[in-house]
Structure formats: structure tokens, C-alpha cells
C-alpha positions as CSV (number, residue, x, y, z in Angstrom):
1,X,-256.2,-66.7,-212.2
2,X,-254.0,-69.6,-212.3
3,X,-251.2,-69.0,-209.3
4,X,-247.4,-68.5,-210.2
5,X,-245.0,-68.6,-207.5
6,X,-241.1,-68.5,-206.9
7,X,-238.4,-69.4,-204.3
8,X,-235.4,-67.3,-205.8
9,X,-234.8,-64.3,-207.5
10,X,-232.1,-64.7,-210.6
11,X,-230.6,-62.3,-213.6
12,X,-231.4,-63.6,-217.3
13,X,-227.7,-63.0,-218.2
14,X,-226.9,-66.2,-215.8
15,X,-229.4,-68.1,-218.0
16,X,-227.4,-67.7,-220.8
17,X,-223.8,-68.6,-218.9
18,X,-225.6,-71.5,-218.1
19,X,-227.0,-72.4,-221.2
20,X,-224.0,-71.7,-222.8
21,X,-222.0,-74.0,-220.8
22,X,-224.4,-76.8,-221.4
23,X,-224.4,-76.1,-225.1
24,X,-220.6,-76.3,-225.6
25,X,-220.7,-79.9,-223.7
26,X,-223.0,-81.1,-226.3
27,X,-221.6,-79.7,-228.8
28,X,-218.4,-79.5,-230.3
29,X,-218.9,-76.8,-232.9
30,X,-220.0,-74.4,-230.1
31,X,-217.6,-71.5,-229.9
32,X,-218.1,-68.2,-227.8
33,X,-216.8,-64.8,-228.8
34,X,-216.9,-61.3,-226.1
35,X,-215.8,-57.8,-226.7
36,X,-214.3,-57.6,-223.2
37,X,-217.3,-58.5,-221.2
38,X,-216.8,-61.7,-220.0
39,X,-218.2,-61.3,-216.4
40,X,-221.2,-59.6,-217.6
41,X,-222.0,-62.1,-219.6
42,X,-221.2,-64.8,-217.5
43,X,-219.4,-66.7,-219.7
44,X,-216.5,-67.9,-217.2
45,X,-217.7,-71.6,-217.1
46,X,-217.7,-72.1,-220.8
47,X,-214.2,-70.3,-220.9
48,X,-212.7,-72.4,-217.9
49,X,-214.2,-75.8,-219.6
50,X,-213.3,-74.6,-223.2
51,X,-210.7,-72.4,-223.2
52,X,-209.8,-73.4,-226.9
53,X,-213.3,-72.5,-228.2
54,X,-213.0,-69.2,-226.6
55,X,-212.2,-66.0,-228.3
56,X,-211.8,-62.9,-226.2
57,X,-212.1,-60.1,-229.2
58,X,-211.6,-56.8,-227.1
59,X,-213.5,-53.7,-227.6
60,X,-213.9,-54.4,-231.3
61,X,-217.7,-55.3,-231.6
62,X,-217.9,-55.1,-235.1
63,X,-214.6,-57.1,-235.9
64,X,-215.9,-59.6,-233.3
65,X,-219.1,-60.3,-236.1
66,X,-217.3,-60.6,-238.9
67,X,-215.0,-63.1,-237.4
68,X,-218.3,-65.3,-236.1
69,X,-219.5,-65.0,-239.6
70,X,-216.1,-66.5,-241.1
71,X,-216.3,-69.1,-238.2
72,X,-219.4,-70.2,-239.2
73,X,-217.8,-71.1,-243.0
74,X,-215.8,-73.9,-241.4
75,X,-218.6,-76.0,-239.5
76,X,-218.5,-73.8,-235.9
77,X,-221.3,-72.2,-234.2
78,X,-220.5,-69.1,-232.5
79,X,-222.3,-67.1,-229.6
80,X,-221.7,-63.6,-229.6
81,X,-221.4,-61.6,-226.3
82,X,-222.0,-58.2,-225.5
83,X,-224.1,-55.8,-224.5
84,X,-227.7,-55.7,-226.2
85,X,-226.8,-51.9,-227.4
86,X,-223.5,-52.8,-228.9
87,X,-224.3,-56.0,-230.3
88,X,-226.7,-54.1,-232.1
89,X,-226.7,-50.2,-232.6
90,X,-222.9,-50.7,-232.9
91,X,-222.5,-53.6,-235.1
92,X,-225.9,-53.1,-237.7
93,X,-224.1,-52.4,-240.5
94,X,-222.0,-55.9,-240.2
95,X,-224.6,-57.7,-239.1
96,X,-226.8,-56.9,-241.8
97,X,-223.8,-57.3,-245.0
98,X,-222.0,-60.4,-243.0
99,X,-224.6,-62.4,-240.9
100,X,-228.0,-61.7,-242.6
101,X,-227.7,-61.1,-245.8
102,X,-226.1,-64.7,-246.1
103,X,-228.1,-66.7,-243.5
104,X,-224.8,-67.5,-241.6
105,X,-225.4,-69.4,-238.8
106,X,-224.1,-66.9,-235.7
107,X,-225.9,-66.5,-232.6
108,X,-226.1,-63.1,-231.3
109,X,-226.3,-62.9,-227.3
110,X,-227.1,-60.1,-225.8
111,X,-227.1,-58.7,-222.3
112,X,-228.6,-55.5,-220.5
113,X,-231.3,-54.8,-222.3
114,X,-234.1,-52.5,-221.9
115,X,-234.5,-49.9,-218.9
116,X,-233.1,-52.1,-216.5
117,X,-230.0,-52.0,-217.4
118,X,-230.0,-49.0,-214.9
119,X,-227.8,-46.3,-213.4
120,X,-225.4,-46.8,-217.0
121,X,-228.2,-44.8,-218.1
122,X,-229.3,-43.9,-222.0
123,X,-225.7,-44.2,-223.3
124,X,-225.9,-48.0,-222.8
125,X,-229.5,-48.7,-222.6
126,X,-230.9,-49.4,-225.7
127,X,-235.1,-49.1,-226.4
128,X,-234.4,-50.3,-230.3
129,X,-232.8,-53.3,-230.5
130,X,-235.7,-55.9,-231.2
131,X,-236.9,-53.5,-234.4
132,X,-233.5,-53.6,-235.4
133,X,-233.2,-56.9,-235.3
134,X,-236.5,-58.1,-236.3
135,X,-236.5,-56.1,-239.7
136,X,-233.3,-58.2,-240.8
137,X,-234.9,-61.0,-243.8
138,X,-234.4,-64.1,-241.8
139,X,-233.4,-63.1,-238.3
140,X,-235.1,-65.3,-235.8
141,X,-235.7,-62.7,-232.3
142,X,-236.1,-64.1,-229.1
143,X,-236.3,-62.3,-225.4
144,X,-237.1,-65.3,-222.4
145,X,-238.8,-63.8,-219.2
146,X,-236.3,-65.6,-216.9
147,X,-233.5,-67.5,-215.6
148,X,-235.0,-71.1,-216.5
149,X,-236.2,-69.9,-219.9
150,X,-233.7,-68.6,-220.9
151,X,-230.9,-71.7,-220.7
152,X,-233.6,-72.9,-222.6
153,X,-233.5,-71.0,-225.2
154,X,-229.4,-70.7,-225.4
155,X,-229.6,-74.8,-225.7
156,X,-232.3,-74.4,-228.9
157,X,-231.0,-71.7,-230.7
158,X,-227.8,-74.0,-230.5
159,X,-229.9,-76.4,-232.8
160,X,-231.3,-73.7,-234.8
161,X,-229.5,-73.4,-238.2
162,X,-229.3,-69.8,-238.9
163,X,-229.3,-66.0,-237.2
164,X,-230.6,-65.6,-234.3
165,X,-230.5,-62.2,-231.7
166,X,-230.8,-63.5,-227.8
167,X,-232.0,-60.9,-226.2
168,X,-231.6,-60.8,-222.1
169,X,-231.0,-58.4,-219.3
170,X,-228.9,-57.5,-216.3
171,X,-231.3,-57.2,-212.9
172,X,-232.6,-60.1,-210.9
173,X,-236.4,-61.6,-211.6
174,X,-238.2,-64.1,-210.4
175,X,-237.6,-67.8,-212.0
176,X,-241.0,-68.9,-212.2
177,X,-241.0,-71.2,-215.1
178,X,-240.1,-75.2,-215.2
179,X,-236.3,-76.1,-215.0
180,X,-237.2,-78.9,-217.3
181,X,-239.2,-76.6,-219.8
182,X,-239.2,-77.3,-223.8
183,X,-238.0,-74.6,-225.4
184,X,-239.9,-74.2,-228.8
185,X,-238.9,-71.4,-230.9
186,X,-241.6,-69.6,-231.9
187,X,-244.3,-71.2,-230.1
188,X,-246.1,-69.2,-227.9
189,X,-246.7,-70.4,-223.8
190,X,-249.6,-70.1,-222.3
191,X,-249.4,-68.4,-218.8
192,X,-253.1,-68.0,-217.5
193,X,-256.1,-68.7,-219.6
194,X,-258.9,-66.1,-219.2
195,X,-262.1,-64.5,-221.4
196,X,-261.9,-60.5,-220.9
197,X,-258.9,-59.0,-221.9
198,X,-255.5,-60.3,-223.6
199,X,-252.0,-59.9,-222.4
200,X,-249.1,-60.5,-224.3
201,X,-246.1,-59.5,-222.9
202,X,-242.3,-60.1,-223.5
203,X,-239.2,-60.6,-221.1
204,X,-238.9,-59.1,-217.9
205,X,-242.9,-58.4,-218.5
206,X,-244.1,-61.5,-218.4
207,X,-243.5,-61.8,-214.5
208,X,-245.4,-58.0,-214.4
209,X,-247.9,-59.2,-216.4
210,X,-248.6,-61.6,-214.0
211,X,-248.9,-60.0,-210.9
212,X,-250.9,-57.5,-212.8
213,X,-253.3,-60.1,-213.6
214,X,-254.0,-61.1,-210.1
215,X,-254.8,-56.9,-209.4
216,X,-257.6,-57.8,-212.4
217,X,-258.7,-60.9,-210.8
218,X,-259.8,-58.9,-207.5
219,X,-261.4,-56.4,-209.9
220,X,-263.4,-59.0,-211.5
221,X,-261.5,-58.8,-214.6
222,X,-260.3,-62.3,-216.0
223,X,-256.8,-61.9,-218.1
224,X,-255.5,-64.1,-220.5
225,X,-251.5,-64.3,-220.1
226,X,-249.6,-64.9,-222.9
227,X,-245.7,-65.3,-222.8
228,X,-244.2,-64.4,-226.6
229,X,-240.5,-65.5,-226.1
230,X,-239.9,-65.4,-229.5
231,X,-240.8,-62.0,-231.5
232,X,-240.1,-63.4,-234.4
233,X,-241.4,-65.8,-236.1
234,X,-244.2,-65.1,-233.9
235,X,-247.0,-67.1,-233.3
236,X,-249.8,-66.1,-235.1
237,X,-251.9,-68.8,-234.0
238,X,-251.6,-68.5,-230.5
239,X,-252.3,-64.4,-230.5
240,X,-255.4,-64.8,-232.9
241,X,-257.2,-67.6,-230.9
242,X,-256.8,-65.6,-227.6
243,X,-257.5,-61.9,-229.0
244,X,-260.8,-63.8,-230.9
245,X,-261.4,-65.4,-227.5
246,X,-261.2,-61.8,-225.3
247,X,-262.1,-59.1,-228.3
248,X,-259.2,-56.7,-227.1
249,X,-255.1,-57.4,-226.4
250,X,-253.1,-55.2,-224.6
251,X,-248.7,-55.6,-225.0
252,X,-246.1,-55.3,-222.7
253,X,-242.4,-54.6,-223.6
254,X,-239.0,-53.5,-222.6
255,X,-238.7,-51.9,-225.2
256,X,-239.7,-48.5,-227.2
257,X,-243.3,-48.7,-228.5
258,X,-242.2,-48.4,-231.9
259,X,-240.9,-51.3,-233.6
260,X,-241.2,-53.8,-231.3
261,X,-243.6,-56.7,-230.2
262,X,-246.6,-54.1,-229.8
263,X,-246.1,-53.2,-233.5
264,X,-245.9,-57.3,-234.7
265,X,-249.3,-58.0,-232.9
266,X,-250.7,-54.4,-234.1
267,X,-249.4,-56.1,-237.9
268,X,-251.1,-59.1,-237.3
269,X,-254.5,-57.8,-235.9
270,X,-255.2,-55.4,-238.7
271,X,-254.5,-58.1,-241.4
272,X,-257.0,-60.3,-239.9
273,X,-259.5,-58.4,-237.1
274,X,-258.9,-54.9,-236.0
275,X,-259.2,-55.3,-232.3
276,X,-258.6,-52.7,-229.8
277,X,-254.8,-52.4,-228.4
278,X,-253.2,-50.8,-225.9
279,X,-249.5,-50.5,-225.8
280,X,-247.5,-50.6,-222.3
281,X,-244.1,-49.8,-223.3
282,X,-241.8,-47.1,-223.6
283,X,-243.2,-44.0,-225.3
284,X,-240.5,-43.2,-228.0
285,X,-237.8,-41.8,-225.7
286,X,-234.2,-42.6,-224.3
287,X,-233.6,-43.6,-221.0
288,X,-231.7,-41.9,-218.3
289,X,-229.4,-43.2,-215.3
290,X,-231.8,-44.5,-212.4
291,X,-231.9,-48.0,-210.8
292,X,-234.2,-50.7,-212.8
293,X,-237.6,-50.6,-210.3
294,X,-237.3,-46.8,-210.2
295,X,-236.3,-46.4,-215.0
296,X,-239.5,-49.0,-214.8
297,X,-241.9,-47.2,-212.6
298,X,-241.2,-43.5,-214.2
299,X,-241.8,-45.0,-217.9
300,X,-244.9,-47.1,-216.8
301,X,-244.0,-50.3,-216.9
302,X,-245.4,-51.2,-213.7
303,X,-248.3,-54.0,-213.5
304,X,-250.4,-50.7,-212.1
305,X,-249.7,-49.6,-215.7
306,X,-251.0,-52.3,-217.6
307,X,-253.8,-52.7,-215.1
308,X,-254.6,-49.7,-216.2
309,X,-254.0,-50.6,-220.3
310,X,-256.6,-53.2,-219.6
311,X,-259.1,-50.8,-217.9
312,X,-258.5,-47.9,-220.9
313,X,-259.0,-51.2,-223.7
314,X,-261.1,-52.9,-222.3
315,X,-263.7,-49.4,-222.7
316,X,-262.8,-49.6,-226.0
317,X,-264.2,-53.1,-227.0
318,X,-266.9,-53.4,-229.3
């Protein structure tokens, strides 16, 4: 089990203030709009830098896509901010008829995802949002795994010409991939290499994943680790040659079991080989108020959890 380590502990959202400042120095056209969430989504340093590319919308989440759409008409690229339940569960219908539907060219950020979005509870939570999103014809879905990874991929959806939904969260993780990294949307990234079982995990899994691989390592149990950033397009390649490779994947998301990465690699594996699967994610219910370790522990998304997905699969290989 190839060793990850980490010196600092950082949330997801700052990867995208960061990001986002970068992106509007190299770029002109870069324009960020908020429904009155600025410090959330930490974008003060792109508003202090670029207060003339800034447009503070208010509490009007679906007025605030429509106007990104129209931007997009005359040449700009705008970033969306909000959180992941209102830029989403809110907004569907306008992001569907005015962003979709026309391929416009809006990037659509958002924060406090998932669970661990915490003692806000269900109201604000949202377990949906990448099925939502991922349904849309030609809506590229990406959710980084951390701090690094996730200025990464603020700075290539910047390149990418059409919709994309950012998906990122609220606690602090550990930043455990390079500073320098290549984000490649997507492309799959290898985390550990191993023969017995495969993991694919997503987010603020990826880092779980991990330190539920090294539990499987002392059990004798090699995992192969694999990091889907990007949900959609998804990369086939990359899942098939590990799940040929180990005979049984087991996925770990954020996110209700329904509709979300589980389901795309459940797609994928009964089109080509029916593998065994396990799912580690949220079994189709709301959350509840709670801080993040305690929302994560009580709906199993501990690494004990998908040590045990691995065990329960692995009985199940043929």
C-alpha cells in the first residue's frame, strides 16, 4: 500500500477561492456571480482584485443563472456560487431550460456538499445533487477530494467550453495531492495500485478510502485506489482495467446511493462484465443536524465501512 501523507488540514471551498482567483488573473472573460454567500465561498480575493467582474446577485439563485447564461452570450465566463443544494435543487428548472439545453458556457460552483455540511442539517444538505446534475445532456460533473485538487480543477473547467457543476464541500480534509498536479477532466488518478479488490471513491472519500486501504493491507487484503474526480464523462477505461484486474469494485460517495457515482460504475459494469459491487454511500435518506465526523460515522461512511464493503464483496467474487 503505497503511503499518502499530509502536513495541513484545509476545506475544498478554499480550493475554489483560490482557483478562482488565479483563473480571473489569466483570464479576462472570468466573471464570478453569488447569491449572498460570499464568505462561504471564499470568493473575497477575486472580488478585492476584480471588483468590476463581480456580481453580488442576493438571495435570487435562480435569477443569478439566468443572468450567467446571458453573460456567457457576450464572450464572459461566469462562476456561479452558492451552496451545492441551492445551486441545484433550487435552480433545476433554469439550469436545465437556460444552461443545458443550449450548451452555454457557465460554470456552476458549488459549496457544502454532502453530510458534512453539518449541524445546518437536512434543510441545507443535499444527498442528490450529482444525479441531478449528471442526467443533464452535456453537463460535465466534477467533485475533487481536496484543497490542491480542487484549484485544479477551478483553473481547467476555466478552459473547458461548456457546462460544468463543481461540486466541493465545507469541513477541513487533508491536502494530500501535488500542489503542481494536472488537472485532466475526466481522467481518472491512480491512488494505490493493488490485485484484490477495487475502490473507487469520490471527494471527501478518497482520503477515507485511503486510510481504509492501509486497515486492508494489515489484513492481507491488497486495494486498488481509484480517485474519480470527474463523474462525468467518466473514465471508462481506467474503471474497466482495474475492476478486470481485481474481479470485484466497491464505491464510495458523499452522496445518496441512488443516482450517483455508484450507479455510473454499476452502468458501466453491466454493459461490459457484471462484477460484484458494493455500495458505501448514503442509503436513500436525508440527513439531519450533527457535526460532519459524527453525519459521517452514523450513515457509514467511515473507512471501517468500506473495510467492511470490501470484506462483504470480496465473498462475493466469482
Amino acid at each position: 500500500m503505497k503511503k499518502y501523507t499530509y502536513t495541513e488540514k484545509k476545506d475544498t471551498r478554499s480550493g475554489f477561492g483560490a482557483g478562482l482567483h488565479e483563473a480571473g488573473k489569466r483570464n479576462p472573460n472570468v466573471v464570478a456571480l453569488c447569491a449572498d454567500l460570499v464568505g462561504s465561498l471564499k470568493m473575497e480575493a477575486f472580488i478585492k482584485d476584480f471588483p468590476e467582474r463581480f456580481v453580488q446577485v442576493g438571495i435570487a439563485e435562480a435569477n443569478m443563472m439566468g443572468i450567467a447564461a446571458g453573460m456567457t452570450i457576450g464572450g464572459k465566463i461566469p462562476f456561479t456560487g452558492t451552496f451545492a443544494n441551492f445551486s441545484t435543487g433550487r435552480v433545476y428548472d433554469q439550469i436545465r431550460q437556460s444552461i443545458a439545453y443550449s450548451g452555454k458556457n457557465v460554470k456552476i460552483c458549488a459549496s457544502h456538499a454532502g453530510l458534512t455540511l453539518g449541524e445546518d442539517g437536512a434543510t441545507h444538505q443535499i444527498l442528490e445533487d450529482i444525479g441531478m446534475m449528471k442526467m443533464l445532456p452535456g453537463m460535465v460533473v466534477i467533485n475533487p477530494c481536496d484543497y490542491n485538487q480542487t484549484k485544479a480543477a477551478t483553473l481547467a473547467i476555466m478552459e473547458y467550453q461548456g457546462p460544468v457543476y463543481l461540486r466541493f464541500g465545507r469541513p477541513t480534509v487533508p491536502v494530500f495531492t501535488p500542489e503542481d498536479q494536472k488537472f485532466e477532466i475526466g481522467k481518472a488518478w491512480m491512488v494505490n495500485e493493488g490485485t484484490d479488490v477495487t475502490i473507487i471513491a469520490t471527494g471527501h472519500m478518497v482520503w477515507r478510502a485511503i486510510e481504509a486501504g492501509e486497515k486492508l493491507a494489515e489484513l492481507g487484503i491488497s486495494a486498488e485506489i481509484i480517485n474519480i474526480h470527474t463523474i462525468k464523462p467518466l473514465d471508462e477505461e481506467a474503471i474497466l482495467t482495474s475492476v478486470n484486474k481485481t474481479g470485484c469494485v466497491v464505491t464510495c460517495e458523499e452522496h445518496n446511493k441512488f443516482g450517483g457515482l455508484g450507479e455510473s460504475v454499476a452502468r458501466l459494469l453491466v454493459s461490459t462484465h457484471p462484477y460484484p459491487q458494493e455500495f458505501v454511500a448514503v442509503d436513500d435518506s436525508f440527513g439531519e443536524s450533527g457535526t460532519p465526523d459524527e453525519l459521517m460515522s452514523k450513515y457509514k461512511l467511515d473507512p471501517s465501512d468500506i473495510v467492511e464493503a470490501v470484506q462483504r464483496v470480496r465473498r462475493r467474487k466469482i
